[in-house]
C-alpha positions in Angstrom: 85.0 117.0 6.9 81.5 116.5 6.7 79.9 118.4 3.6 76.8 120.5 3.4 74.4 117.4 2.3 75.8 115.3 5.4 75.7 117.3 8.0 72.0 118.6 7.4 71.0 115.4 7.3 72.4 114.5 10.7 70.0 116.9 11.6 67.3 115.5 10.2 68.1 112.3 11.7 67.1 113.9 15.1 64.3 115.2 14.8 62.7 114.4 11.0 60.3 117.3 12.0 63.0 119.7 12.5 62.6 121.7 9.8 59.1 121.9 9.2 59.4 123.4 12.8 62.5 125.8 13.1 62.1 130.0 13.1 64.7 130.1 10.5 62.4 128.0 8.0 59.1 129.5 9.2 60.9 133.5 9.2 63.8 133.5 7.5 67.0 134.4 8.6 67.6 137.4 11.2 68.2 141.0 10.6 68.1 144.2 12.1 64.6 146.1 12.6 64.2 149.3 11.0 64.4 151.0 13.8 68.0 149.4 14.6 66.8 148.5 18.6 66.0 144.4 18.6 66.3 141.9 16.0 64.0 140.0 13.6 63.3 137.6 11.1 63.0 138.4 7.6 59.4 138.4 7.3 59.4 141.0 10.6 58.7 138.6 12.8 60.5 139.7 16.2 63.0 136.7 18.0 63.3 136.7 21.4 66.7 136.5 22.4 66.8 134.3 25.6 70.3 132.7 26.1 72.2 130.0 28.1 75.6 130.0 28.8 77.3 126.7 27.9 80.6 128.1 27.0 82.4 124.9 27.6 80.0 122.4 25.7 82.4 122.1 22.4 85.7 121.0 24.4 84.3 119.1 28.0 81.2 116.7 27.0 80.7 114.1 25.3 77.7 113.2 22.7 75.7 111.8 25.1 76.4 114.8 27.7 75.6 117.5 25.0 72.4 115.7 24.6 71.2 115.9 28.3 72.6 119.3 28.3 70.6 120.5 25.0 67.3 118.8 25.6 66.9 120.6 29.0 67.7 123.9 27.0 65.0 122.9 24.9 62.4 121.9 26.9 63.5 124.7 29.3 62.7 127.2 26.2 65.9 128.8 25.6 66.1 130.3 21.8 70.3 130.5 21.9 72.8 128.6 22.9 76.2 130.4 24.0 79.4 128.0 23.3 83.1 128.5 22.2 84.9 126.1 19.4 87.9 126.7 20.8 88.2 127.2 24.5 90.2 127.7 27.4 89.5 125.1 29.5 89.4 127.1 33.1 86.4 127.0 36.0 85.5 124.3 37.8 87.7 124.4 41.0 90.5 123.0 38.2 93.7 124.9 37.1 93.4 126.4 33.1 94.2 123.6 30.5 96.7 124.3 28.0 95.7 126.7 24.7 95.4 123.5 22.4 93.4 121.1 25.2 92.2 117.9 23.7 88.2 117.4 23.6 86.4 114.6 25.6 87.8 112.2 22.9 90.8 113.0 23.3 91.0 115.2 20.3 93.1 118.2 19.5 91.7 121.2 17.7 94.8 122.6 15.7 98.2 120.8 14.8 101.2 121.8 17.1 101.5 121.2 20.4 99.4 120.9 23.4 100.3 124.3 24.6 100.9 125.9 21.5 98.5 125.4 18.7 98.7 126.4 15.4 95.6 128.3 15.0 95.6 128.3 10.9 95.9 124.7 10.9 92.4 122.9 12.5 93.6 119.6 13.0 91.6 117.4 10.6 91.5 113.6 10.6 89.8 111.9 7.6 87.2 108.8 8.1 85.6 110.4 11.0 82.1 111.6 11.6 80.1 113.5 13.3 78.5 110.3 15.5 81.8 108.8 15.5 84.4 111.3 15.7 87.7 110.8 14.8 89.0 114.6 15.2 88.1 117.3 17.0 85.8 118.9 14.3 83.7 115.7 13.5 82.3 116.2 17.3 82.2 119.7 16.6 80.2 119.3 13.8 77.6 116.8 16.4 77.1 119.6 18.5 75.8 122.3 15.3 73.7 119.6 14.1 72.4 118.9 17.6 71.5 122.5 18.5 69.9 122.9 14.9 67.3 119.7 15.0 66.2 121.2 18.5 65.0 124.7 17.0 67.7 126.7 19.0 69.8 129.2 17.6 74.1 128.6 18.3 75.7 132.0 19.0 79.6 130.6 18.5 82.4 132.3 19.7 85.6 130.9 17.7 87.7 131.3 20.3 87.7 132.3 24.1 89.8 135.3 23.4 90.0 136.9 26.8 93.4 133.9 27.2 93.7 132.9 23.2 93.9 136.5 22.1 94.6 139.0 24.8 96.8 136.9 27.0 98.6 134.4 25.4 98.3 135.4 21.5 98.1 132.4 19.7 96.3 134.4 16.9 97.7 137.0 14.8 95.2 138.6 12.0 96.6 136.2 9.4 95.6 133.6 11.8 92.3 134.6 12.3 91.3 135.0 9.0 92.1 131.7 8.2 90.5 130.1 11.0 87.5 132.1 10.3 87.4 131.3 7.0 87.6 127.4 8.3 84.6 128.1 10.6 82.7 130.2 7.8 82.5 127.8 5.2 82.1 124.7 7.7 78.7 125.6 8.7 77.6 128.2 5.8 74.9 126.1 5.5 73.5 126.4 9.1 70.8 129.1 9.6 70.7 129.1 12.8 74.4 130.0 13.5 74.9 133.5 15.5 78.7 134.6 15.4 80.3 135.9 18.7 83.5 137.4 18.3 85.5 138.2 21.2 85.3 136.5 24.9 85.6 137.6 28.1 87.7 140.7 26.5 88.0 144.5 25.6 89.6 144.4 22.0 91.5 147.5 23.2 92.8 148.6 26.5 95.5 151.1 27.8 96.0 151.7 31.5 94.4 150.2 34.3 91.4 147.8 34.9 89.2 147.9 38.1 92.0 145.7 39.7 94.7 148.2 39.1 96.1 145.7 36.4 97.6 147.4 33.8 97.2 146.5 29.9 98.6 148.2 26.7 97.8 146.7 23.6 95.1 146.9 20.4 93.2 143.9 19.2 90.9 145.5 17.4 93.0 144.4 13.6 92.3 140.6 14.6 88.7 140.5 15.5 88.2 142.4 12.3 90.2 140.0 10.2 88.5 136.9 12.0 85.4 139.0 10.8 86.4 139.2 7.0 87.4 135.6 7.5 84.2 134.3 8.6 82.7 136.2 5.8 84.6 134.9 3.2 83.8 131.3 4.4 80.0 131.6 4.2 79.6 133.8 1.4 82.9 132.9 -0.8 83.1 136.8 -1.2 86.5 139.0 0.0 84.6 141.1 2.4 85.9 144.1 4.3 84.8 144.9 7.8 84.3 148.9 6.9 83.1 148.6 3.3 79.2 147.8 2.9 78.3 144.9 1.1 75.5 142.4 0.7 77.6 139.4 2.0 77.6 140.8 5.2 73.7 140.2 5.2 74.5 136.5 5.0 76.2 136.7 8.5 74.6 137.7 11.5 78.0 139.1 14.0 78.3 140.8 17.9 80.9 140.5 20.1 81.5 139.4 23.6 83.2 141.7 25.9 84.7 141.4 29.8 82.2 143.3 31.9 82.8 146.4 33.7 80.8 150.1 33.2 81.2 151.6 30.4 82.3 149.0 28.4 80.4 147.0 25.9 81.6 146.2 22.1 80.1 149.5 21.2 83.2 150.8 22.4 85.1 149.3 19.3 83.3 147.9 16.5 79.8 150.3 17.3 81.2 151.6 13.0 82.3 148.6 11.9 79.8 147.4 9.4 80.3 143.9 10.3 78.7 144.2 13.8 75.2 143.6 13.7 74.3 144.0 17.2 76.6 145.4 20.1 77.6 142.9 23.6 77.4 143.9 26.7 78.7 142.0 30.1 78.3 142.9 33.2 80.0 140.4 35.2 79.2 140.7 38.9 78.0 144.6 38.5 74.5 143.8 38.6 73.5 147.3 39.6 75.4 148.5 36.3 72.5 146.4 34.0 70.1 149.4 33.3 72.2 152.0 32.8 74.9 149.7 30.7 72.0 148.7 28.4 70.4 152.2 28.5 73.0 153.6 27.6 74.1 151.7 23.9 70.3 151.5 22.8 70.7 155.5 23.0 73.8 154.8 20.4 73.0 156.2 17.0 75.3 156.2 14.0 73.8 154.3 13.4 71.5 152.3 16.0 72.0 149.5 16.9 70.8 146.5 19.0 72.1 145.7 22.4 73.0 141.6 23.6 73.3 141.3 27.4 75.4 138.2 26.8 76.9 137.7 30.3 76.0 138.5 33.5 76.1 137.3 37.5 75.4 133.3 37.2 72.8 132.0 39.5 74.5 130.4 42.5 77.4 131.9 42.0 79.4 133.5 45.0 81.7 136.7 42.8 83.4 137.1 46.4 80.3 136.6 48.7 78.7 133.2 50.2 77.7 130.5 47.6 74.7 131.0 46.2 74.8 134.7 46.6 73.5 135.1 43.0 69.7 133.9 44.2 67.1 133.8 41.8 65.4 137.4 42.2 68.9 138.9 41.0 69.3 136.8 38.1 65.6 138.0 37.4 66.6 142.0 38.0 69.1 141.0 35.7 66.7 140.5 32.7 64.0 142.4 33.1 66.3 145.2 33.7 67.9 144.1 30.2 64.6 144.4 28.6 62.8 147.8 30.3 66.4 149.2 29.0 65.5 148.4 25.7 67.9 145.9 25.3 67.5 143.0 22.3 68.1 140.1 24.3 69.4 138.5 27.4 71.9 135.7 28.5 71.3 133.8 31.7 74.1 131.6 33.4 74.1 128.8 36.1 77.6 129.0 37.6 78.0 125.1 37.6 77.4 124.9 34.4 79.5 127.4 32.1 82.5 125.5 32.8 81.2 122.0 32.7 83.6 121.0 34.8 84.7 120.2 38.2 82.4 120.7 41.6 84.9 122.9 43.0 85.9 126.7 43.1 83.9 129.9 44.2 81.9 129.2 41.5 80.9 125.8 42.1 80.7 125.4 45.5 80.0 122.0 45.3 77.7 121.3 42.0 78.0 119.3 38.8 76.5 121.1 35.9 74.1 118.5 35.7 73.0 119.3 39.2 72.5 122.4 37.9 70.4 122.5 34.9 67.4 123.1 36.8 68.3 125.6 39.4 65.0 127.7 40.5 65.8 130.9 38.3 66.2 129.0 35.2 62.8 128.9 34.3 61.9 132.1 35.7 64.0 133.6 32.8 62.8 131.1 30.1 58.9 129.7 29.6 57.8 132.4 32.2 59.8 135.4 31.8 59.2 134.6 27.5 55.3 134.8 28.2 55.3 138.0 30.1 57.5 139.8 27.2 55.4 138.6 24.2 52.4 139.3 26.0 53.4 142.8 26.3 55.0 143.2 22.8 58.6 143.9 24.1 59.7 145.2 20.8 57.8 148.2 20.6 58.7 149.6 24.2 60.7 152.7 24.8 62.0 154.0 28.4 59.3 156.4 30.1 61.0 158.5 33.7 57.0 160.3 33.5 55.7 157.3 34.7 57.5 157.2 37.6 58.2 160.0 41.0 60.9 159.7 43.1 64.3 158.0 42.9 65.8 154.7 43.5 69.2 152.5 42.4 71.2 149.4 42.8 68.7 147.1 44.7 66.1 149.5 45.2 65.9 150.2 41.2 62.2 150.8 39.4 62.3 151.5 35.6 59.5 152.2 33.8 58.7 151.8 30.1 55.4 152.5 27.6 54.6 151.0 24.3 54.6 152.2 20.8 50.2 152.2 21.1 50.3 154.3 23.7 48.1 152.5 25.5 50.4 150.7 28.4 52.7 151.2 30.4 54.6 149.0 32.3 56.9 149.3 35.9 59.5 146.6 37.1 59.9 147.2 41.0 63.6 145.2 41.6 62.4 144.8 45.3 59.2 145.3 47.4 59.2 148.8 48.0 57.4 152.1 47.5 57.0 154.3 44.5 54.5 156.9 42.8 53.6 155.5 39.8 51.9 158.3 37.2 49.0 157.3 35.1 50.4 159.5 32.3 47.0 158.6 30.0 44.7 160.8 29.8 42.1 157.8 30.1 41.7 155.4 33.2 43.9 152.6 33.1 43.1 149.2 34.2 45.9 148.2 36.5 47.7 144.5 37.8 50.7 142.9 39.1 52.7 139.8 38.0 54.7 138.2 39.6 58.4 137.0 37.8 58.5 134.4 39.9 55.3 132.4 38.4 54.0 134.5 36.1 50.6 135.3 38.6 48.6 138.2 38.2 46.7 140.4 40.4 44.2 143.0 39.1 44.6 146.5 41.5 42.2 149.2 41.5 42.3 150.8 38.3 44.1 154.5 37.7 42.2 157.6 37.6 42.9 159.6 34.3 46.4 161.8 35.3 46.2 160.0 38.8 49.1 159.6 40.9 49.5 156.6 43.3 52.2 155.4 45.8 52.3 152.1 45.4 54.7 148.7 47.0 54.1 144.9 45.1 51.7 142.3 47.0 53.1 141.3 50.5 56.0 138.8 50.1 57.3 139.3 46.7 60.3 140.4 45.9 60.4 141.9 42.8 57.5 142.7 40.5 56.1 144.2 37.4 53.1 146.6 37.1 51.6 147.1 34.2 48.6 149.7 33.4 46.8 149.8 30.4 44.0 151.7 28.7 41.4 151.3 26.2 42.5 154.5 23.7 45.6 155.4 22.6 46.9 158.3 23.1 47.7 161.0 20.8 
């Protein structure tokens, strides 16, 4: 196992200006604002959750393969990375691999068999390293160092539980404190590490799911012990997931659930003091987004914030055409994450979550590579990331007075104002009509952009109290209006 000293200076090695560079050096490690709704660096600096979805990374590509992969992240402007350390290889047109598949080296992860691991046990091999791996964790440990030298955060998931935990049950709580501890004290020393527990899974379930599958069992006792597993690796502390303590600080935890309404990890672990930030999913229920997300930043108990961490990938088909997921819905996806209030948002290319195979509903014909630069990518990255900061996307709250009449699913306008007072902003999910209420009691300078390029278009400015019907620029399909004033009010 590479120690502390070795694997920070793999880093290094990549980029010797890495961490001169990085948010975590800059702002210190994340928290939870005061106000419990998005998350921030220690010195208050806000981060900008904007994931990608490389769940397979750790167990298909090689070291050259997670370099192309990561430097279009990069360069793409993607803050997070999603991945799994010990996935179920599935996706790709190809049947499910067995629980203990080897890696693109033909490594192992645990000791026991191929279809039967022994998750306490990570299968260690000495005289490897990270650049010339001789077990499973020595390319593991490439991959950490390679997302840290590029300035991206890893949010990890230790194991794709919706088939490790739920479904086949190759971890009991004994298990998974152990291999959390593993994982915890492996990469203590990495910053900009993001724990995900869960995976594609509700951590409790009795009766039937929207396919009239039926489930009985609880999980709950093995994502908390994973939890207090994880803790005890970074901090060398016992930690308990419902007893307060300032090793939990040194961790920053969510969870990744299956997506269908109502369910996001709020449902389970909203109490648990080791849950930082509650996950939502959504799957292929796109017009669930808004109301999903609404609906846990109104949790209180306390508050806290909400992760969009899946939703529909771009290009994928979810029982329609290929490419049924174009571009505009993986935008409605996002900005309806965000005008809900929500902390951060996950975007997917369905070629590329896998990262593997061309084949499947999924697929429908694409490598991941031919992927990476699929037309919505960068819509929710470089563009989408100017238009947020620009409007200080922390300090929004959800404002119905801003808008007159109704409208859902497609057809969905949400509005939101800012904590100044002085701007307001509408998202229009399609080009359609709308009154739009200047709610100021000054006139408000008015303009469109477009999510597509980030254009703008100055309107006619808004009378004092004035009320306007209103549809986006000819041609666009969605679109965000934004009005602001010169006072704020009181």
């Amino acid at each position: 196992m590479m120690n502390k000293f070795a694997l920070l200076m793999l880093a290094l090695l990549f980029n010797p200006l890495a961490n001169a560079q990085a948010p975590w050096e800059q702002h210190g490690k994340l928290k939870v604002s005061k106000n419990g709704h998005f998350i921030q660096h220690e010195n208050g600096t806000p981060f900008l959750w904007l994931g990608d979805t490389g769940w397979g990374m750790f167990q298909q590509l090689t070291r050259a393969e997670v370099d192309l992969y990561l430097d279009s992240r990069s360069q793409l402007g993607f803050s997070v990375i999603q991945s799994v350390a010990h996935w179920s290889p599935h996706g790709g047109g190809i049947d499910r691999s067995p629980d203990n598949a080897p890696n693109a080296y033909g490594h192992r992860p645990f000791t026991g068999k191929i279809g039967a691991p022994n998750t306490s046990e990570p299968l260690i091999v000495a005289g490897g390293t990270a650049t010339a791996p001789n077990d499973y964790w020595d390319h593991a440990d490439y991959i950490v160092a390679a997302i840290h030298q590029r300035n991206m955060y890893l949010a990890l998931l230790p194991a794709w539980s919706a088939q490790l935990v739920t479904i086949s049950k190759e971890y009991t709580a004994k298990e998974a404190t152990s291999y959390g501890e593993f994982l915890g004290h492996r990469y203590k020393d990495f910053a900009n590490i993001i724990w995900v527990l869960g995976g594609d899974t509700k951590a409790q379930m009795q009766g039937y799911d929207k396919y009239q599958k039926y489930f009985d069992y609880d999980d709950r006792h093995i994502y908390r012990a994973m939890a207090e597993g994880l803790g005890l690796g970074v901090t060398g502390k016992p930690l308990k997931w419902h007893e307060e303590h300032p090793g939990w600080d040194e961790l920053f935890l969510t969870y990744h659930p299956n997506g269908d309404y109502p369910y996001g990890s709020a449902q389970w672990f909203h109490h648990d003091v080791w849950q930082d930030a509650n996950g939502v999913e959504v799957w292929k229920e796109v017009d669930d987004v808004y109301r999903t997300m609404l609906d846990h930043y109104q949790l209180t108990g306390p508050a806290k914030p909400a992760l969009f961490l899946e939703g529909s990938y771009e290009f994928g088909t979810y029982r329609h055409e290929c490419g049924w997921v174009t571009p505009v819905k993986v935008r409605r996806q996002l900005y309806q994450t965000f005008l809900a209030l929500g902390a951060g948002h996950t975007y997917g290319a369905a070629p590329i979550w896998a990262m593997r195979g061309t084949g499947g509903d999924y697929n429908c014909g694409y490598s991941w590579q031919q992927a990476l630069n699929f037309p919505g990518v960068v819509q929710v990255t470089s563009i989408a990331r100017d238009i947020l900061q620009a409007h200080d996307w922390p300090y929004w709250q959800p404002n119905g007075k801003v808008l007159s009449g109704f409208s859902k699913g497609e057809n969905l306008k949400t509005a939101i104002t800012n904590k100044a007072a002085n701007m307001a902003m509408i998202y229009f999910a399609n080009n359609s009509h709308i009154t739009v209420n200047n709610i100021f009691k000054h006139q408000a300078k008015a303009y469109w952009l477009d999510p597509r390029d980030g254009k703008m278009i100055d309107v006619e400015p808004f009378a004092a109290n004035e009320a306007r019907v209103v549809a986006p620029p000819e041609r666009w399909e969605d679109a965000l209006l934004v009005l602001r004033t010169d006072s704020a009010e009181k």
